[in-house]
C-alpha positions as CSV (number, residue, x, y, z in Angstrom):
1,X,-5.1,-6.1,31.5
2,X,-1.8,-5.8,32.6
3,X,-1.1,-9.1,33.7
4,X,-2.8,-10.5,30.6
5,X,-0.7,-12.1,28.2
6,X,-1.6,-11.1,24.8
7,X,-2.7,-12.5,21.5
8,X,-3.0,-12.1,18.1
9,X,-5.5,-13.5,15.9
10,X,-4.6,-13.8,12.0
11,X,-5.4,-15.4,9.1
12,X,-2.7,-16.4,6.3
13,X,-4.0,-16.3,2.4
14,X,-2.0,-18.1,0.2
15,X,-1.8,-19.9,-3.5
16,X,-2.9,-23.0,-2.7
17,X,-2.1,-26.7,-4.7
18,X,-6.0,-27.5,-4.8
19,X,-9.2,-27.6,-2.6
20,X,-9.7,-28.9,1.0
21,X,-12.5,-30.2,2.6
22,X,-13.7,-26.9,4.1
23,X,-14.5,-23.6,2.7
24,X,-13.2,-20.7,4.6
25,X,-15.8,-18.6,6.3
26,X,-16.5,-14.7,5.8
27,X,-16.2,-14.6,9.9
28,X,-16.5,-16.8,12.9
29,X,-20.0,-17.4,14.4
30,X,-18.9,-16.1,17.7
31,X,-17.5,-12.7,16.4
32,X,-20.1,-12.4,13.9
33,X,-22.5,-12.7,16.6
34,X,-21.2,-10.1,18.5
35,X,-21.1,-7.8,15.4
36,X,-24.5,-8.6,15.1
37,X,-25.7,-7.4,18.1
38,X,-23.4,-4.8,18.6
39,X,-22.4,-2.9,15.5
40,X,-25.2,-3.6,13.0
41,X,-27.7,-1.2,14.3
42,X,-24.5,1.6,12.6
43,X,-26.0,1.2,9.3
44,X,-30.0,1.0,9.8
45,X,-30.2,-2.7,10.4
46,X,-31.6,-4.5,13.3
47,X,-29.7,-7.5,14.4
48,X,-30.7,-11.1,12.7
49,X,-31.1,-10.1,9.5
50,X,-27.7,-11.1,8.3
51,X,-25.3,-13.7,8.9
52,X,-22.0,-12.9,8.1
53,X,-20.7,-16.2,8.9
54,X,-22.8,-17.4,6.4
55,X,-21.0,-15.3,3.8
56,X,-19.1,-17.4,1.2
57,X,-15.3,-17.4,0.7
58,X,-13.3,-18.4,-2.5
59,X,-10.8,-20.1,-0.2
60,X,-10.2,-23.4,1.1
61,X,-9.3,-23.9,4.9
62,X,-5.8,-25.3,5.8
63,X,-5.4,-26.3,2.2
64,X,-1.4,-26.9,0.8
65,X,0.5,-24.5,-0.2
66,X,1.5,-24.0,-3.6
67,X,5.3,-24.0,-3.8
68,X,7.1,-21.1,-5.7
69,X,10.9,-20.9,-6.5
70,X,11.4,-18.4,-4.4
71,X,8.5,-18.4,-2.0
72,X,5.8,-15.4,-2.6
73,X,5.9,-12.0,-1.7
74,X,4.1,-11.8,1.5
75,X,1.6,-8.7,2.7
76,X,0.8,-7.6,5.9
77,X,-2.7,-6.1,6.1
78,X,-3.7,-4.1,9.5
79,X,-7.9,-2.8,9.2
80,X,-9.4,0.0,10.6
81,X,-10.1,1.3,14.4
82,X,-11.9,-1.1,16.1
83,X,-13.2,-3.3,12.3
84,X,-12.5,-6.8,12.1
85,X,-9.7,-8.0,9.6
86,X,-12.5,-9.8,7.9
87,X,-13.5,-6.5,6.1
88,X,-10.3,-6.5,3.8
89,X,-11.3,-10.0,2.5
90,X,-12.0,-9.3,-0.8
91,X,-8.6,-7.0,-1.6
92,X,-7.0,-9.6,0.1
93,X,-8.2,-13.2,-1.5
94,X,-7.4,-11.0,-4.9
95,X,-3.9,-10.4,-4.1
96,X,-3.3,-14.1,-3.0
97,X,-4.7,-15.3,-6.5
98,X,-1.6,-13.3,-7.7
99,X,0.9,-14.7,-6.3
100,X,1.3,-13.7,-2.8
101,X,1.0,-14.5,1.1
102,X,-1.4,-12.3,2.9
103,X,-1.6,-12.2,6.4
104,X,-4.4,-10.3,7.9
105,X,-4.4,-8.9,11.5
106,X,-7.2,-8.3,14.2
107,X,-5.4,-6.1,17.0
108,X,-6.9,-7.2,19.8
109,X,-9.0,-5.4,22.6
110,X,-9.4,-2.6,19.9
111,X,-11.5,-4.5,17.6
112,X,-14.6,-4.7,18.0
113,X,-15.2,-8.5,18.5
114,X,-12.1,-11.5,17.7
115,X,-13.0,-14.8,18.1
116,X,-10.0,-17.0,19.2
117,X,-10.1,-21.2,18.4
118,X,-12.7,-22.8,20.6
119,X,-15.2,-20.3,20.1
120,X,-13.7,-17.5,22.9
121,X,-14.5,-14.1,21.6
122,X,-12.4,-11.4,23.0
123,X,-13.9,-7.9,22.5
124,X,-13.5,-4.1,22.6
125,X,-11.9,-2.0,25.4
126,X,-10.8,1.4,23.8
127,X,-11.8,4.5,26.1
128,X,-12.2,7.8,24.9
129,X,-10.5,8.4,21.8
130,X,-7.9,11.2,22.7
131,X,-4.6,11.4,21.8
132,X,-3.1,9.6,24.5
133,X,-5.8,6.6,23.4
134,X,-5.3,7.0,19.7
135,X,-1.0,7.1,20.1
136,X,-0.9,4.5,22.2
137,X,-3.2,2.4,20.0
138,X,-0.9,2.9,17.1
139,X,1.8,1.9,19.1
140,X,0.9,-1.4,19.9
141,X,-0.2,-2.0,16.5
142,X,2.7,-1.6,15.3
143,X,4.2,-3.6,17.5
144,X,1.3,-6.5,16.9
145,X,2.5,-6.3,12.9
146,X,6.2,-6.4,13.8
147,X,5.6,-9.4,15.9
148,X,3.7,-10.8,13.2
149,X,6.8,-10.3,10.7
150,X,9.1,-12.4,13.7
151,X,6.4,-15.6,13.8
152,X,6.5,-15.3,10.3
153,X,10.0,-15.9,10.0
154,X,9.8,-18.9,12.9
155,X,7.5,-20.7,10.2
156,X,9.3,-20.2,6.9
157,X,12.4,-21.8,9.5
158,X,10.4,-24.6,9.8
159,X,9.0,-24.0,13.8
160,X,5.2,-23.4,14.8
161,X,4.3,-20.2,16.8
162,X,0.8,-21.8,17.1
163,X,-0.1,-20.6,20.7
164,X,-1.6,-24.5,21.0
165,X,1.1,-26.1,18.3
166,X,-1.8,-26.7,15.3
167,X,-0.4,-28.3,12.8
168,X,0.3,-25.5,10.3
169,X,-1.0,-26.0,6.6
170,X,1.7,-28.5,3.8
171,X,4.0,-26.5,2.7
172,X,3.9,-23.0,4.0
173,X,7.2,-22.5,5.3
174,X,8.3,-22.5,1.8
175,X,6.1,-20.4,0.6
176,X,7.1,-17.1,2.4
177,X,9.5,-15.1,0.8
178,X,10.7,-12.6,3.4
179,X,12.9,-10.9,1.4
180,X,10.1,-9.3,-0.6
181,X,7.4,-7.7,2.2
182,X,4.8,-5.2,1.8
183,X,2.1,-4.2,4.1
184,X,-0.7,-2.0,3.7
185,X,-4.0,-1.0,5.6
186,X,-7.3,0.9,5.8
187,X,-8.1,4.1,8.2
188,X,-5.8,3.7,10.9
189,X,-4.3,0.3,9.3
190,X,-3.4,2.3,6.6
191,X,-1.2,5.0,9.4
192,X,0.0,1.3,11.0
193,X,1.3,0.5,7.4
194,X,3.3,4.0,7.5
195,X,4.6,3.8,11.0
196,X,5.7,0.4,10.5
197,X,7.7,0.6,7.3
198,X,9.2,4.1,9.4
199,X,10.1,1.6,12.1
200,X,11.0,-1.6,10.4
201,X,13.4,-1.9,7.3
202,X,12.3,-5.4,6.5
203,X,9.2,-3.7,5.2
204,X,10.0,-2.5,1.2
205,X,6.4,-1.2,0.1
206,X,3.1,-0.2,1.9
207,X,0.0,1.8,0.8
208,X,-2.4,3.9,3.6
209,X,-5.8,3.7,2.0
210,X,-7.5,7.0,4.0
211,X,-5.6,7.0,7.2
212,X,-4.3,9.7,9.1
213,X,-1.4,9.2,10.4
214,X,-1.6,10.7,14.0
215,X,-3.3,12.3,16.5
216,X,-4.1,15.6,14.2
217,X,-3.6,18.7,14.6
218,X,-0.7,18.4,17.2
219,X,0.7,15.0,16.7
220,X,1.5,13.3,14.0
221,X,3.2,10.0,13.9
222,X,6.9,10.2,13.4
223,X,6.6,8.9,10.0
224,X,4.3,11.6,9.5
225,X,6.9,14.0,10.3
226,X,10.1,12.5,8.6
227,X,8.8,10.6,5.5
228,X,10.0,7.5,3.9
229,X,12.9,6.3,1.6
230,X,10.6,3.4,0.1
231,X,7.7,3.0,-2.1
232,X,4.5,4.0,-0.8
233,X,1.1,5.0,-1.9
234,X,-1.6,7.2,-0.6
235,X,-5.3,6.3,-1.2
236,X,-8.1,9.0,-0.1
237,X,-11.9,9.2,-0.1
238,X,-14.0,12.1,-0.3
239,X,-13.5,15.2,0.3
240,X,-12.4,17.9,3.3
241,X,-15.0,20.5,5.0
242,X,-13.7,22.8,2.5
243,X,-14.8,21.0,-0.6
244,X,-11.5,19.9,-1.3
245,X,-10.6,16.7,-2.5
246,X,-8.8,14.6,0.4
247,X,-5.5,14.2,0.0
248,X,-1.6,15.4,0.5
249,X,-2.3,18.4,-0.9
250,X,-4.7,19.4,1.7
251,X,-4.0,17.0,4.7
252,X,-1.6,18.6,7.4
253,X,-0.5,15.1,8.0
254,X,-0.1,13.7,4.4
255,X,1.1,16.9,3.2
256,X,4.4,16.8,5.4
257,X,5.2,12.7,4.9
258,X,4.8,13.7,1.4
259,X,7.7,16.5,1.5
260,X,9.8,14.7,3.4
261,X,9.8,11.6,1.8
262,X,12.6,10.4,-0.6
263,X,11.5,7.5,-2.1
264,X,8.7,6.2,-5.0
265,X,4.8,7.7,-4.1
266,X,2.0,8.0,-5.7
267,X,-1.7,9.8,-4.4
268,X,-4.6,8.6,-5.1
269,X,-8.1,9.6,-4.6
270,X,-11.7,8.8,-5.3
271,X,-13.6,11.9,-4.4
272,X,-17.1,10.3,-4.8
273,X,-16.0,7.3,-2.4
274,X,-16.1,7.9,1.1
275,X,-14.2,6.1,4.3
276,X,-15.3,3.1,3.9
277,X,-14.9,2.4,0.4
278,X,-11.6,0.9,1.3
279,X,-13.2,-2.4,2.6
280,X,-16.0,-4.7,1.4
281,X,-18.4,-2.5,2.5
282,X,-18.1,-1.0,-0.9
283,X,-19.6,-5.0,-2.4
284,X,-21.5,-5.6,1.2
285,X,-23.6,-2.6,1.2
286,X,-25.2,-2.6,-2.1
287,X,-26.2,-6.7,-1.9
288,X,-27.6,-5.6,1.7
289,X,-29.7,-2.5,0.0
290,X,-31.2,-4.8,-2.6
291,X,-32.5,-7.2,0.2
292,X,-32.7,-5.0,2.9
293,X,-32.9,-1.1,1.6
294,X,-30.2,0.0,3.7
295,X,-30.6,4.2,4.4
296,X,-29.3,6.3,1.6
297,X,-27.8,8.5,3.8
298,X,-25.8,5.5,6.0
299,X,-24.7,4.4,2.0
300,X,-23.2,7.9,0.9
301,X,-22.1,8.5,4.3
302,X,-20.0,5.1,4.1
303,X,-18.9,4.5,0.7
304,X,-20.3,7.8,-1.1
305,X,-22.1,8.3,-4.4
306,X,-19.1,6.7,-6.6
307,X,-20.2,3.7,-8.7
308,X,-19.6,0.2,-6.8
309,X,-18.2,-1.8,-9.1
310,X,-15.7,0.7,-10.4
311,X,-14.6,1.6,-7.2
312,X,-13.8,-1.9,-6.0
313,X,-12.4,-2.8,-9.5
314,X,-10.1,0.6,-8.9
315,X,-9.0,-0.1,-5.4
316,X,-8.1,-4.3,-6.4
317,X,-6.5,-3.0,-9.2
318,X,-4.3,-0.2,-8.0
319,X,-3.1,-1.9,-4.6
320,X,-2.3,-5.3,-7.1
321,X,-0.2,-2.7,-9.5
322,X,1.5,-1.4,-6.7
323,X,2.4,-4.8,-5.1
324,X,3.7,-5.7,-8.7
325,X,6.0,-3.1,-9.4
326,X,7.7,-3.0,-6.5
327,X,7.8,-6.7,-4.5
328,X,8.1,-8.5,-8.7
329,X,9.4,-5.5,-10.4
330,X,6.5,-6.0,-13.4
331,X,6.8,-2.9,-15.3
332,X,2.6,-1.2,-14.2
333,X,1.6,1.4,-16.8
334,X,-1.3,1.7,-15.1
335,X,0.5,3.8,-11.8
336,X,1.8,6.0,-14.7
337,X,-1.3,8.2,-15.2
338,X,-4.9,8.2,-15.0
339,X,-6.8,5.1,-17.0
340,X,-10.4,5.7,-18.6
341,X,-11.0,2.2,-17.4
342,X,-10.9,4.3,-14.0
343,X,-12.8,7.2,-14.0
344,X,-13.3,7.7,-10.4
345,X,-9.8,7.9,-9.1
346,X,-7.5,10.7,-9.6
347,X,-3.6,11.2,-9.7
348,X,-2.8,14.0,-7.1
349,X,-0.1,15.8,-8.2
């Protein structure tokens, strides 16, 4: 592996001028494949009975860029140990219907399957997850996102960091606006998110949706340990072995970035949810147990007992709010104090 030079897979979401001759797909036949045979089995299925390269997409592939003034805000999105970026789809085709550039990352040789152009699909290699496994891991993802940030900036210059020079969609480079970037993630994307914005000032806003951010008990990321002086929110799931609802007040982890950080933050739970509700397993899983009658344990276990719709509608609706306030400065009532249009998620004060 040493010798190996490595790459990154992503995809860029954008505002787009209008349609192109290809729709997007969920994931690439060669990746979904491997998830097929590999992963499904996780959540009671046996492999063929979906196809989530057959999954629709409401975007167009390599379609022009709409231009802004400015350019957009642009978002980094970094997904859990070992899940394909694909998972964060629906979050993220949301956010670029508002108005920004979202580019999501697979971290490669720790997800589980990413499928390169020309069909190559590199896979897995994580050992044992200790802490020397799990530290190094988040270093080089932070390092995969901060490279990402530097090829971002060759392209709104006008270059291509295309590994094979692929002619980049009309009209990107001026769509990036670099001088308004957030980044956010799920489980340990969302401890990437934090350890990035400790690390890199370009960053101005990120959100951790359920990620623990370190090795826990005995080592915590450094962001963990000495907080922030930017805008960041927490977003938790379920609750502790205790009964308690997760969050800073009862996370070692979150507890201490919360104390020592300076600038705007905001916790948020859904104690019904559970880890997962953070990706589109929270849509996936109830289409696949009206067709397929996925376990009800393998359901509560991975997004909980709190009502689907709401929960999605939450999670789009908080992470857009957040985005708002503080890459557009729009004035969000809605981060203000808990909505009865949201039941399920709770301020943590």
């Amino acid at each position: 592996m040493k010798d190996k030079v490595r790459e990154l897979m992503i995809s860029i979401w954008y505002p787009a001028q209008r349609e192109s001759e290809q729709k997007v797909l969920y994931m690439q036949p060669g990746a979904a494949k491997y998830y097929d045979e590999n992963t499904i089995t996780t959540i009671g299925l046996d492999p063929g009975q979906i196809d989530l390269s057959g999954i629709g997409t409401n975007a167009w592939l390599n379609a022009p860029a709409e231009s802004s003034e400015k350019g957009w805000p642009v978002i980094l999105y970094s997904p859990g140990g070992s899940v394909p970026r694909n998972f964060g789809t629906a979050v993220v085709e949301d956010l670029a219907s508002r108005g920004y550039v979202v580019v999501t990352v697979d971290h490669t040789y720790e997800t589980s399957a990413v499928e390169f152009p020309g069909g190559r699909v590199e896979t897995g290699k994580l050992t044992a997850m200790n802490a020397e496994t799990v530290l190094k891991m988040m270093d080089v993802r932070v390092d995969d996102m901060r490279y990402v940030l530097d090829q971002l900036a060759l392209i709104q210059d006008g270059k291509n960091p295309d590994y094979e020079q692929r002619e980049l969609p009309a009209g990107l480079a001026k769509a990036l606006n670099l001088t308004k970037v957030g980044i956010f993630g799920h489980s340990a994307g969302g401890a990437t998110s934090a350890q990035v914005m400790y690390e890199d000032e370009r960053v101005g806003a990120g959100i951790d949706m359920d990620g623990t951010m370190g090795y826990m008990p005995d080592y915590p990321l450094d962001v963990a340990k000495y907080g922030l002086n930017r805008p960041f929110m927490l977003m938790n799931s379920g609750y502790n072995k205790e009964g308690e609802v997760d969050s800073h007040l009862t996370a070692d982890d979150r507890n201490s970035f919360w104390k020592n950080s300076t600038g705007w933050k905001l916790d948020l739970a859904i104690p019904k949810g559970a880890h997962y509700t953070f990706t589109d397993y929270q849509i996936l899983f109830p289409q696949l147990d009206r067709k397929l009658s996925i376990s009800p344990r393998v359901i509560q276990q991975s997004i909980g007992t709190a009502n689907s719709d709401q929960a999605f509608e939450a999670q789009k609706n908080y992470i857009a709010a957040f985005f708002e306030l503080h890459l557009k400065g729009i004035s969000q009532p809605l981060l203000e104090s808990p909505s009865t249009l949201y039941p399920e998620v709770e301020f943590i004060k």
